[in-house]
PyMOL Python script that loads the backbone (N, CA, C, O; Angstrom):
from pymol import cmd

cmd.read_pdbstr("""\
ATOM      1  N   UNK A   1     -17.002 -15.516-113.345  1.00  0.00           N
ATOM      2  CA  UNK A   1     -16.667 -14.369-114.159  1.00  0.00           C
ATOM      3  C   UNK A   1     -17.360 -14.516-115.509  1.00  0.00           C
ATOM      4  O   UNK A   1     -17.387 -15.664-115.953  1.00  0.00           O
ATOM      5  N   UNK A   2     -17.952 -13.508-116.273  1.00  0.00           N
ATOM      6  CA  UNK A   2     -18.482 -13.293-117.266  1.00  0.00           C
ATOM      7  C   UNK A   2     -17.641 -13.223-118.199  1.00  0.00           C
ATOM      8  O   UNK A   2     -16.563 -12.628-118.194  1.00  0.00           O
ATOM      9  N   UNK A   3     -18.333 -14.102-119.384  1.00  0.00           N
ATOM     10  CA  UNK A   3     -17.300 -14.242-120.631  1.00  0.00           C
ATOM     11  C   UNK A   3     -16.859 -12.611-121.205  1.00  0.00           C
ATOM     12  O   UNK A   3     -17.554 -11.597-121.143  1.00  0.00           O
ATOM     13  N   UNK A   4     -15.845 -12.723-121.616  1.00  0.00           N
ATOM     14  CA  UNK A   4     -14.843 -11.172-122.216  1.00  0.00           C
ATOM     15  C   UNK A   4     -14.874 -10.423-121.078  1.00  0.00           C
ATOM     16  O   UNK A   4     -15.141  -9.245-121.311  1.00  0.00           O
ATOM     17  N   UNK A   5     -14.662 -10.736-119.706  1.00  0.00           N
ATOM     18  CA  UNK A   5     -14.270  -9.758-118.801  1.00  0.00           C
ATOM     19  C   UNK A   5     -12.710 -10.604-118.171  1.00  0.00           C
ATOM     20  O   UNK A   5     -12.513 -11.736-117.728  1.00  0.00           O
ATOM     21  N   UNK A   6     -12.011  -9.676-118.352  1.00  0.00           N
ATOM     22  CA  UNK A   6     -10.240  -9.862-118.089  1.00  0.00           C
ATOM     23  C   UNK A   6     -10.111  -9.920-116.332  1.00  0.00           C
ATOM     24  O   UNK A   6     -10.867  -9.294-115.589  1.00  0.00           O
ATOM     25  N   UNK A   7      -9.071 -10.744-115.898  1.00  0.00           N
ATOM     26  CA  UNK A   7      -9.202 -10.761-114.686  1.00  0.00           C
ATOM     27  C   UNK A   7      -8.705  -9.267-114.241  1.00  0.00           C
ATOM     28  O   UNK A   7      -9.484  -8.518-113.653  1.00  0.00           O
ATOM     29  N   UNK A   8      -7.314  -8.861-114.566  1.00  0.00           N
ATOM     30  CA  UNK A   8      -7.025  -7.480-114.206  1.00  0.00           C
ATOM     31  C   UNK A   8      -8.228  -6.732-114.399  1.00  0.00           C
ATOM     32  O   UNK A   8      -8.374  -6.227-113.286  1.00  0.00           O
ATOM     33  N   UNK A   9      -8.864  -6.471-114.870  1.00  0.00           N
ATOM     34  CA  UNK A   9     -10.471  -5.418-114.680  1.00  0.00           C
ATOM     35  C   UNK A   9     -11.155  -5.762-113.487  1.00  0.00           C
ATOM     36  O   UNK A   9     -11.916  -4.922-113.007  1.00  0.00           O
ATOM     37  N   UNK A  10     -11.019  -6.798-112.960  1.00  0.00           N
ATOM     38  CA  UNK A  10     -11.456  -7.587-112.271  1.00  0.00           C
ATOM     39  C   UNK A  10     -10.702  -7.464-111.171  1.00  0.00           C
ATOM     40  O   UNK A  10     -11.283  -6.726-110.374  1.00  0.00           O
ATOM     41  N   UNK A  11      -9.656  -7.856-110.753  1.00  0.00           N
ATOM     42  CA  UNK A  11      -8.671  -7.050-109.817  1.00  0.00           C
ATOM     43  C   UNK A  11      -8.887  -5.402-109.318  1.00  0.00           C
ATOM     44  O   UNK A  11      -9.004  -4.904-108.199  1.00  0.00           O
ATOM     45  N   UNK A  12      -8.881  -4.907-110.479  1.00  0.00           N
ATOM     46  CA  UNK A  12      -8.731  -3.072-110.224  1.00  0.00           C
ATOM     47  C   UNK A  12      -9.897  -2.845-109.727  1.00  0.00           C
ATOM     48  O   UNK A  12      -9.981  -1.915-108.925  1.00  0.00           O
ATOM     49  N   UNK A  13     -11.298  -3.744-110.113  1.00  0.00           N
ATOM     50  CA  UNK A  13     -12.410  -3.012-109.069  1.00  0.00           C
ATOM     51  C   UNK A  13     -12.225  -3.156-107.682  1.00  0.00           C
ATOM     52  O   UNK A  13     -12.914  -2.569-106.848  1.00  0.00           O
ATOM     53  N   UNK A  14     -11.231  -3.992-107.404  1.00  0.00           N
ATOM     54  CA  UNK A  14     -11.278  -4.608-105.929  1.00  0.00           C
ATOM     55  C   UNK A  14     -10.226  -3.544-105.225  1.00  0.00           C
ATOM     56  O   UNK A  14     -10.310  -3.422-104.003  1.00  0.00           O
ATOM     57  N   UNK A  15      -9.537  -3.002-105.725  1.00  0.00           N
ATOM     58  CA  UNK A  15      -8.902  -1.762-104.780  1.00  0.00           C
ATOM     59  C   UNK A  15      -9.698  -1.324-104.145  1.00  0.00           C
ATOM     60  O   UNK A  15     -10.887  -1.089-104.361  1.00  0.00           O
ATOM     61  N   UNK A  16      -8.976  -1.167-103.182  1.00  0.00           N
ATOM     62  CA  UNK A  16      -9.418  -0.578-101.716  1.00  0.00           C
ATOM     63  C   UNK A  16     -10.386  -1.751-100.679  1.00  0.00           C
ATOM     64  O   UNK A  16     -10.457  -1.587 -99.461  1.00  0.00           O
ATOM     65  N   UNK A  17     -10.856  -2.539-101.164  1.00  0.00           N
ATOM     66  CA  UNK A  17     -11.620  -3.685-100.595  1.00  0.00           C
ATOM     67  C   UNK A  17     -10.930  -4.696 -99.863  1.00  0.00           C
ATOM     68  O   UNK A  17      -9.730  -4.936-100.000  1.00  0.00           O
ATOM     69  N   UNK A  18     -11.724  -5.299 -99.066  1.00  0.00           N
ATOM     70  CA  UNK A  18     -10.795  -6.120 -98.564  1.00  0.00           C
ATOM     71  C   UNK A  18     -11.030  -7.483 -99.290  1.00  0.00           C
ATOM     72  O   UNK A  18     -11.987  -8.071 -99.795  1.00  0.00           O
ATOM     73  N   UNK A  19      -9.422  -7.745 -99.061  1.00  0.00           N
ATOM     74  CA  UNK A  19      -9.670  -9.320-100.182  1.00  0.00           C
ATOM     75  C   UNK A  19      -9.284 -10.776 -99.516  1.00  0.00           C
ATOM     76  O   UNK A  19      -8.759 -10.637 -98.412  1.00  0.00           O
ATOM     77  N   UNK A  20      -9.398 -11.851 -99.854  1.00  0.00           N
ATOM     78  CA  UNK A  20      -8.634 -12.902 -99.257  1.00  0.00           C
ATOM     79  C   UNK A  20      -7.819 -13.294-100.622  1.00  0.00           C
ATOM     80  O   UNK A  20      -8.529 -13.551-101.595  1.00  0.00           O
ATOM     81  N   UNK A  21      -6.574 -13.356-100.771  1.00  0.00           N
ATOM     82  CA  UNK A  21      -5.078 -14.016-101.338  1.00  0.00           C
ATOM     83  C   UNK A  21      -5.188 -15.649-101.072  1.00  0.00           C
ATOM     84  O   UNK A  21      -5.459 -15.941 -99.907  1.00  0.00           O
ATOM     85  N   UNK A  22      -5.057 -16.481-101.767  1.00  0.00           N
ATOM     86  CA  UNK A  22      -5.067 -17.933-101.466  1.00  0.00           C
ATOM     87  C   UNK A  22      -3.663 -17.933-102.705  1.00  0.00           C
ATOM     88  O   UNK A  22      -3.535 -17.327-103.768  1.00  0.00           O
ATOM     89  N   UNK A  23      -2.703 -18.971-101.925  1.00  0.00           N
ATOM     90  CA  UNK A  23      -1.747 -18.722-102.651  1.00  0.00           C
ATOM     91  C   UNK A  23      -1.292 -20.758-102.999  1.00  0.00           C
ATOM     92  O   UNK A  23      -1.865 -21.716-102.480  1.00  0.00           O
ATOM     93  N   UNK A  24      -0.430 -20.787-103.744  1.00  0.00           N
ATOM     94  CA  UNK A  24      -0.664 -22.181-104.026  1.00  0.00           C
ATOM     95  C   UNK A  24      -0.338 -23.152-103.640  1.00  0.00           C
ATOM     96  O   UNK A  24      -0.474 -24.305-104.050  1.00  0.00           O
ATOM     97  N   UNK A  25       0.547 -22.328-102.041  1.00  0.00           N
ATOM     98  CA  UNK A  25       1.302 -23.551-100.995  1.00  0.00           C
ATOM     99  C   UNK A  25       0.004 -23.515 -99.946  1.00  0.00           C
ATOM    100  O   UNK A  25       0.196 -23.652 -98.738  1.00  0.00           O
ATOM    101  N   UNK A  26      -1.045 -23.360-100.381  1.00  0.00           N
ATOM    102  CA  UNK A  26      -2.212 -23.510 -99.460  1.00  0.00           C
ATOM    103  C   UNK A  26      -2.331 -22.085 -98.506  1.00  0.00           C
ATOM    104  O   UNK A  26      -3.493 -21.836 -98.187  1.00  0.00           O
ATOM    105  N   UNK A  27      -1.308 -21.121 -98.008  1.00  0.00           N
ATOM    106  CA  UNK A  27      -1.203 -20.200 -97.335  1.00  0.00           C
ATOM    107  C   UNK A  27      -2.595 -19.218 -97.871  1.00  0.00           C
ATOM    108  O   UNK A  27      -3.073 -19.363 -98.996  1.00  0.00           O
ATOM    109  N   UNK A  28      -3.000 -18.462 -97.111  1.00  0.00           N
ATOM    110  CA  UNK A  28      -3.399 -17.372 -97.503  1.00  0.00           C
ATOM    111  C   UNK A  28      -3.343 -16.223 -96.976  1.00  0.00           C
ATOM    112  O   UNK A  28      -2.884 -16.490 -95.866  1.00  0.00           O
ATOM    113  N   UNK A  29      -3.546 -14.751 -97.021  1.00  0.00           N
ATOM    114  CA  UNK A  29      -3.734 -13.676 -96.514  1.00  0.00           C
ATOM    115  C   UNK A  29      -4.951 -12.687 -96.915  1.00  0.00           C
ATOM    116  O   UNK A  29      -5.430 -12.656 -98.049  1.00  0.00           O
ATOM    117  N   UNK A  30      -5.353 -11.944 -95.915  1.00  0.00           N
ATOM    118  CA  UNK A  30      -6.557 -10.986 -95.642  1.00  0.00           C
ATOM    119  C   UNK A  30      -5.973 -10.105 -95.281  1.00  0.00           C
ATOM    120  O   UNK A  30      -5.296  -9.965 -94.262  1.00  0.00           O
ATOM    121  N   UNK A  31      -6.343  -8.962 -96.669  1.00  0.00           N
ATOM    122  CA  UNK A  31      -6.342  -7.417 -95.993  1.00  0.00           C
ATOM    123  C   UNK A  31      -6.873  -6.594 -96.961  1.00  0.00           C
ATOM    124  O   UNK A  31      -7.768  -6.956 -97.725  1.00  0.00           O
ATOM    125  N   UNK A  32      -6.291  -5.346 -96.965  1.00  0.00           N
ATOM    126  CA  UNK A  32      -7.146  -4.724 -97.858  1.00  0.00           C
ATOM    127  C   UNK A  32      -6.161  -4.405 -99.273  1.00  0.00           C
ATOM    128  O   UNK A  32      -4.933  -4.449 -99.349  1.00  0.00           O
ATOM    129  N   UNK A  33      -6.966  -4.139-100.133  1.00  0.00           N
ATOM    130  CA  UNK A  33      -5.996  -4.443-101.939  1.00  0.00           C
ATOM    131  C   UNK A  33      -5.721  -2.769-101.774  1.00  0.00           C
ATOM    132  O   UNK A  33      -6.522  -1.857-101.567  1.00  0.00           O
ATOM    133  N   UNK A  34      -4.427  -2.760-101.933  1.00  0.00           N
ATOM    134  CA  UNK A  34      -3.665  -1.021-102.165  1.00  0.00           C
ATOM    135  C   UNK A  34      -3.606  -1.296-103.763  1.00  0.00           C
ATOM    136  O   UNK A  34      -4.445  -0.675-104.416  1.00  0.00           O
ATOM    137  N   UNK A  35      -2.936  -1.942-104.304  1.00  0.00           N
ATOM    138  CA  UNK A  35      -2.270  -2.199-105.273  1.00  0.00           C
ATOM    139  C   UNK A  35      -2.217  -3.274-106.626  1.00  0.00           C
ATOM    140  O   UNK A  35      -2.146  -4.402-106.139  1.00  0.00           O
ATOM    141  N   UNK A  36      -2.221  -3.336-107.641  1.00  0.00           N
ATOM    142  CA  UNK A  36      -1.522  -4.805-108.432  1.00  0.00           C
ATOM    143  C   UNK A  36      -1.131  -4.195-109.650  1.00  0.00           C
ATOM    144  O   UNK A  36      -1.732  -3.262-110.184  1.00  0.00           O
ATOM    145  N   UNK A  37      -0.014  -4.797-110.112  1.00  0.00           N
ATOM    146  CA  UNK A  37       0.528  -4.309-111.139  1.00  0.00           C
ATOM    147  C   UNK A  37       0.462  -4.818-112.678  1.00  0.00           C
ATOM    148  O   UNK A  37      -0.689  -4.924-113.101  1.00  0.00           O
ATOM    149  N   UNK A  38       1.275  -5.079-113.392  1.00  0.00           N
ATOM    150  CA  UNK A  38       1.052  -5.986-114.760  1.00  0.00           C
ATOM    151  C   UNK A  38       1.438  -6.763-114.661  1.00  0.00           C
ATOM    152  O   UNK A  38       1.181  -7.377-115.696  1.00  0.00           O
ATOM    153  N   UNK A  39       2.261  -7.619-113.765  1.00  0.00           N
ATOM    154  CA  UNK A  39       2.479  -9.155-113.567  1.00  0.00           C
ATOM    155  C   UNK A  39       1.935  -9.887-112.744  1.00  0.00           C
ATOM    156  O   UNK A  39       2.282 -10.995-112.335  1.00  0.00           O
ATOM    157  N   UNK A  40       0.468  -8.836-112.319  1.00  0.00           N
ATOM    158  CA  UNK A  40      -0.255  -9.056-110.669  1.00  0.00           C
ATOM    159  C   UNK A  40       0.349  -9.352-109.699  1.00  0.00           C
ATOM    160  O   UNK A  40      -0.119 -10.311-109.086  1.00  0.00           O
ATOM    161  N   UNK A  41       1.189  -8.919-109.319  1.00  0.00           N
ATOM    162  CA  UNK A  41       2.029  -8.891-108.081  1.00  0.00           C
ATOM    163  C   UNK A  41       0.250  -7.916-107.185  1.00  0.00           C
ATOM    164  O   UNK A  41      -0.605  -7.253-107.774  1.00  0.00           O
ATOM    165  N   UNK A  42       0.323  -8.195-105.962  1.00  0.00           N
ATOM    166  CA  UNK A  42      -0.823  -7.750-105.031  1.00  0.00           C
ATOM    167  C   UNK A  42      -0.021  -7.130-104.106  1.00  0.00           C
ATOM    168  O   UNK A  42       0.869  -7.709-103.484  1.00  0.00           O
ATOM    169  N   UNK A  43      -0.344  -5.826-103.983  1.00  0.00           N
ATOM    170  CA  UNK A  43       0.006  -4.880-102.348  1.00  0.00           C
ATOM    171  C   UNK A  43      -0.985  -5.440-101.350  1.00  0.00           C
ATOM    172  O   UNK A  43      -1.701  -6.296-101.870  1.00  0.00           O
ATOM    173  N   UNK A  44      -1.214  -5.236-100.204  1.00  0.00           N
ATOM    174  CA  UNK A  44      -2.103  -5.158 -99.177  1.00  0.00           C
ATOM    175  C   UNK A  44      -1.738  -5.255 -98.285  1.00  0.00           C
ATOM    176  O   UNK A  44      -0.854  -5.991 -97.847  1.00  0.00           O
ATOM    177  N   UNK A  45      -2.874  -3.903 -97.449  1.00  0.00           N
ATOM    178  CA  UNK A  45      -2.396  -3.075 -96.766  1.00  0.00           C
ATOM    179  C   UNK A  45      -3.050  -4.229 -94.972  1.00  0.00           C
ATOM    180  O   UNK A  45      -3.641  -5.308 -94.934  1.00  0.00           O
ATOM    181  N   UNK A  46      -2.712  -3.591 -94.163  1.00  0.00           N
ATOM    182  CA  UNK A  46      -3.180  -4.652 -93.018  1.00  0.00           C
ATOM    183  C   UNK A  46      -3.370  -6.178 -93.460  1.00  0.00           C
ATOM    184  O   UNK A  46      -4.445  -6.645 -93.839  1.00  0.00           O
ATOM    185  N   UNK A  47      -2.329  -6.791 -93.370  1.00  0.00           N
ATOM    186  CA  UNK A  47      -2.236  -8.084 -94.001  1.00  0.00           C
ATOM    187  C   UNK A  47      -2.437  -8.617 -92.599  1.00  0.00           C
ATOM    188  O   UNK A  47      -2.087  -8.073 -91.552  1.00  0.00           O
ATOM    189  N   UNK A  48      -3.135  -9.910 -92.775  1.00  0.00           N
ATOM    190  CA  UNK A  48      -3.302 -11.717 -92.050  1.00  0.00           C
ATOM    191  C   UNK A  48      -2.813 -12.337 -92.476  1.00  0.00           C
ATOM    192  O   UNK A  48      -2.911 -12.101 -93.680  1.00  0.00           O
ATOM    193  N   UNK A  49      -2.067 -13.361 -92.268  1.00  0.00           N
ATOM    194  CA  UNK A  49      -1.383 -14.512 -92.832  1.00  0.00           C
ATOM    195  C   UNK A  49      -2.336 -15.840 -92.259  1.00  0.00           C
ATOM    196  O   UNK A  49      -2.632 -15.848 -91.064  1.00  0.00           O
ATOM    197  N   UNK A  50      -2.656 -16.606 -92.874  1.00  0.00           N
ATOM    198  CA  UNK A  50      -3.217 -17.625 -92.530  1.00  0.00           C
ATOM    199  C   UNK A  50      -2.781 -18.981 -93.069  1.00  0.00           C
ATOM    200  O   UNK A  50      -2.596 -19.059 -94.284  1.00  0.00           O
ATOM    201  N   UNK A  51      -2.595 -20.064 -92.307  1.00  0.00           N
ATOM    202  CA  UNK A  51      -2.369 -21.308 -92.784  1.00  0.00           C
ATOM    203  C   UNK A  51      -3.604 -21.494 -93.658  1.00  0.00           C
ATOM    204  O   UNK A  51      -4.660 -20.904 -93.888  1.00  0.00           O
ATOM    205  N   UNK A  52      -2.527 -23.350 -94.289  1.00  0.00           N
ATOM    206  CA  UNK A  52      -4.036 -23.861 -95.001  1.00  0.00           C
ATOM    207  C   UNK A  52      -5.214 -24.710 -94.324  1.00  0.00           C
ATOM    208  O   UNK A  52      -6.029 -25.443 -94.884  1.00  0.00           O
ATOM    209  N   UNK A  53      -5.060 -24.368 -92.785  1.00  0.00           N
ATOM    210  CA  UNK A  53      -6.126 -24.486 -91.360  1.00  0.00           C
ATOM    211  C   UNK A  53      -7.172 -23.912 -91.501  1.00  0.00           C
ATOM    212  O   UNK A  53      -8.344 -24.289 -91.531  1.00  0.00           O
ATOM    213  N   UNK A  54      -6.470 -22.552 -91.626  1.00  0.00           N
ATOM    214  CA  UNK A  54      -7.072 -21.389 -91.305  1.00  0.00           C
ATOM    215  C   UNK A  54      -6.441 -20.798 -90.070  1.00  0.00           C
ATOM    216  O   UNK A  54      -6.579 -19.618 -89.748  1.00  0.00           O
ATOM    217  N   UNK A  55      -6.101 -21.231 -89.742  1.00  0.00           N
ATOM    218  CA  UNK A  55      -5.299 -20.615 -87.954  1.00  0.00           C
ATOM    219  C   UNK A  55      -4.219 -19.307 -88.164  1.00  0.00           C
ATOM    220  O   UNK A  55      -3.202 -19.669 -88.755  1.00  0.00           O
ATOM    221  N   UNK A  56      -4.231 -18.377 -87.929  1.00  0.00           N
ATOM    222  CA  UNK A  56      -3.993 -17.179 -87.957  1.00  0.00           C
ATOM    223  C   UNK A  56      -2.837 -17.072 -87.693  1.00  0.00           C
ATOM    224  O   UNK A  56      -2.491 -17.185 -86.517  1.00  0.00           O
ATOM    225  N   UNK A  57      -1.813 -16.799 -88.792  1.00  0.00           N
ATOM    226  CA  UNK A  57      -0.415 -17.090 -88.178  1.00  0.00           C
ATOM    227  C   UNK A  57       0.689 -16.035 -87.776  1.00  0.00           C
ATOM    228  O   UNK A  57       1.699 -16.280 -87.116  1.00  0.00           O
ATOM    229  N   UNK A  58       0.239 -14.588 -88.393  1.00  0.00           N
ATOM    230  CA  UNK A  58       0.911 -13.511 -88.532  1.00  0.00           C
ATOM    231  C   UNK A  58      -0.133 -12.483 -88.829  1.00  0.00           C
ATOM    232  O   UNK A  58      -1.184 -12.777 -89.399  1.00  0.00           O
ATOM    233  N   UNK A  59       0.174 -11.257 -88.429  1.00  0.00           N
ATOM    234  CA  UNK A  59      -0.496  -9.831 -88.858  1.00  0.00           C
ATOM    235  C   UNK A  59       0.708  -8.968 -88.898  1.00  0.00           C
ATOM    236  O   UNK A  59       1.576  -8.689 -88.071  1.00  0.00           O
ATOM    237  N   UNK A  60       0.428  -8.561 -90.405  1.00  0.00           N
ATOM    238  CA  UNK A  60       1.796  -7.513 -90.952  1.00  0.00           C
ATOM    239  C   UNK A  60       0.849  -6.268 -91.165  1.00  0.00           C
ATOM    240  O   UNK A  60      -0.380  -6.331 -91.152  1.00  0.00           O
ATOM    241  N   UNK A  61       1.676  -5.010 -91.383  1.00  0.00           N
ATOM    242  CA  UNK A  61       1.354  -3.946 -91.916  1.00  0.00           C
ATOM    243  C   UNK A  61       0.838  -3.883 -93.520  1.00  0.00           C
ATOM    244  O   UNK A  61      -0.236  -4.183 -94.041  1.00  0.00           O
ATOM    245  N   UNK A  62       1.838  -3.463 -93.947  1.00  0.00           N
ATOM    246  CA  UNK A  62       2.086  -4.135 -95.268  1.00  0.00           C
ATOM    247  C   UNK A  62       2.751  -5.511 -95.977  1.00  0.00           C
ATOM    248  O   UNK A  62       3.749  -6.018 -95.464  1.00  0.00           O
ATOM    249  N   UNK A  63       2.177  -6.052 -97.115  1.00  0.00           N
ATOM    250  CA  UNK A  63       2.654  -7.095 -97.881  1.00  0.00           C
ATOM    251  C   UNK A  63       2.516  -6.511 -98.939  1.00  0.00           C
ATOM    252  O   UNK A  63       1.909  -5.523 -99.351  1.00  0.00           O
ATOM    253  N   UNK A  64       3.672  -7.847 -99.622  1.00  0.00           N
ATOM    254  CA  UNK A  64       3.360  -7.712-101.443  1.00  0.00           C
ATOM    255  C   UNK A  64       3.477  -9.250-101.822  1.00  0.00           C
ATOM    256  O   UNK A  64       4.349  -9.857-101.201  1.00  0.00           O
ATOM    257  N   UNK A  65       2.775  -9.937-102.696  1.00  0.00           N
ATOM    258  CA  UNK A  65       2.568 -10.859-102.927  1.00  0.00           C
ATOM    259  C   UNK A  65       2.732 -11.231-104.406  1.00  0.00           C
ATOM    260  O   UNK A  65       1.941 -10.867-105.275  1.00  0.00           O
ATOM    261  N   UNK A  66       3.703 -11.904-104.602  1.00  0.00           N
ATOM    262  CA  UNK A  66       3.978 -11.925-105.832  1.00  0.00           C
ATOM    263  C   UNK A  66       3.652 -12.878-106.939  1.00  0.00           C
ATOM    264  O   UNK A  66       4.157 -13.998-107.015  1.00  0.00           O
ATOM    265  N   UNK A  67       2.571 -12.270-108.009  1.00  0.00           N
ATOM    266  CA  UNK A  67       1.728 -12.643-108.890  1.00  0.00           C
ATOM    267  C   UNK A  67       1.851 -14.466-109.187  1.00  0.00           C
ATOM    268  O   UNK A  67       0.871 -15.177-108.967  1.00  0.00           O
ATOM    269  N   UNK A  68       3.157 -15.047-109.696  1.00  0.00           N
ATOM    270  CA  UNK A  68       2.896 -16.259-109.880  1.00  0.00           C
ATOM    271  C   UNK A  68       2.686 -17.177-108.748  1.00  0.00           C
ATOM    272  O   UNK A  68       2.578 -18.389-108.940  1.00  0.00           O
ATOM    273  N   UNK A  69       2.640 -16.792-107.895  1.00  0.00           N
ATOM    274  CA  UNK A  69       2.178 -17.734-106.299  1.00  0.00           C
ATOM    275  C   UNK A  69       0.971 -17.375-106.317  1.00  0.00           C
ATOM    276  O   UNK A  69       0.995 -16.720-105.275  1.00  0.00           O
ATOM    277  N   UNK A  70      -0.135 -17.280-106.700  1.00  0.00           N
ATOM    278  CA  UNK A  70      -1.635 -16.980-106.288  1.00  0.00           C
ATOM    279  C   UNK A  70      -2.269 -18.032-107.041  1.00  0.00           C
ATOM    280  O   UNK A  70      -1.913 -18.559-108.095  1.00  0.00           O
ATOM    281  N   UNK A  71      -3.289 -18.246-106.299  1.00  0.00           N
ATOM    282  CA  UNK A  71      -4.160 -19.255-106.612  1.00  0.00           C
ATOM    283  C   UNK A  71      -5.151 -18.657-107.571  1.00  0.00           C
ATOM    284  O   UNK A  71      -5.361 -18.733-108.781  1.00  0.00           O
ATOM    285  N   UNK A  72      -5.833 -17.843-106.228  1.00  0.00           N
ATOM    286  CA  UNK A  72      -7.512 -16.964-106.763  1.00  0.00           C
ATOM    287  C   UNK A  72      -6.850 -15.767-105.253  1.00  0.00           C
ATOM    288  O   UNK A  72      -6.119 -15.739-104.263  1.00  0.00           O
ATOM    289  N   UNK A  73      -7.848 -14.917-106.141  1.00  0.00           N
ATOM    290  CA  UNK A  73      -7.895 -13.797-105.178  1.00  0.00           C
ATOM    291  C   UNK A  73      -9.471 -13.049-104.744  1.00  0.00           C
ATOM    292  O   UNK A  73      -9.847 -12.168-105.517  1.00  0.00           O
ATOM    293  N   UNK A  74     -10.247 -13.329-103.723  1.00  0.00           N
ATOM    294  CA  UNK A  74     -12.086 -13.155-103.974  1.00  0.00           C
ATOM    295  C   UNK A  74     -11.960 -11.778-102.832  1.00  0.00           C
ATOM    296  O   UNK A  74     -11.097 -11.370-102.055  1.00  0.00           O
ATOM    297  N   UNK A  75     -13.110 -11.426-103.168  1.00  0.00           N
ATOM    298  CA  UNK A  75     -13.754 -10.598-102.169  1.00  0.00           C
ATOM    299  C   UNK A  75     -14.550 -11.044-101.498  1.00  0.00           C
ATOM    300  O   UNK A  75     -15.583 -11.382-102.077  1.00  0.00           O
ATOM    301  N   UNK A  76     -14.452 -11.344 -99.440  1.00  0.00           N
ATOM    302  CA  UNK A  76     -15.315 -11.756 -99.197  1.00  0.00           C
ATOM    303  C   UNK A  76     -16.834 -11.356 -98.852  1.00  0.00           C
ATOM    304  O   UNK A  76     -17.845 -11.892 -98.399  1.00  0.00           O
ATOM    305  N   UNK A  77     -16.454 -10.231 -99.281  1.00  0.00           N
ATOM    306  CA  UNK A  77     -18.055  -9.926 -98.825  1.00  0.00           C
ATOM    307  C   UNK A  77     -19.056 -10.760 -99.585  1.00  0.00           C
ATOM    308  O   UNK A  77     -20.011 -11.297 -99.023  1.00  0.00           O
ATOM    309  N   UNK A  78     -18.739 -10.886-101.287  1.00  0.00           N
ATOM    310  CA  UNK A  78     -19.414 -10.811-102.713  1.00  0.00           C
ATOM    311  C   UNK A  78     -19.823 -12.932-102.056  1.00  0.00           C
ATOM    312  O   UNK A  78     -20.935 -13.460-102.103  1.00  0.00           O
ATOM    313  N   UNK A  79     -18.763 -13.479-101.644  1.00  0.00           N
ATOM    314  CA  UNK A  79     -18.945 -15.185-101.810  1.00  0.00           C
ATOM    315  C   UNK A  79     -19.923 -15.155-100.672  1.00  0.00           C
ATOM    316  O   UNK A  79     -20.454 -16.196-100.286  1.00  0.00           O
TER     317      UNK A  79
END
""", "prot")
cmd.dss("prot")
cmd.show_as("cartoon", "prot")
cmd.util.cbc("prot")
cmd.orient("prot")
């Protein structure tokens, strides 16, 4: 990230994209960003749940993921 760019700016371009969630018990999830608010809490829509394997543990509709459990949040297309 480029110096003086805020992560929320950074977040909001990623609506509608699909993202990967890495959260800090190693878990992560893949789907697409509906949402984040001012405490970055994350919506997303067609959620994956994934261990810290990688092994695919669940597919939900919707999730919400709540801001102080996140690690990083990337887009994979961009890595």
């Amino acid at each position: 990230m480029e110096m003086g760019k805020k992560p929320m700016d950074e977040l909001l371009k990623l609506i509608e994209h699909p993202v990967i969630v890495k959260l800090k018990n190693g878990m992560s999830y893949k789907g697409s960003l509906v949402k984040v608010d001012s405490y970055m809490n994350i919506y997303l829509q067609d959620a994956e749940e994934y261990d810290d394997n990688g092994k695919l543990i669940a597919s939900y509709g919707d999730v919400i993921i709540r801001g102080n459990n996140i690690l990083y949040v990337v887009n994979p297309s961009i890595t």
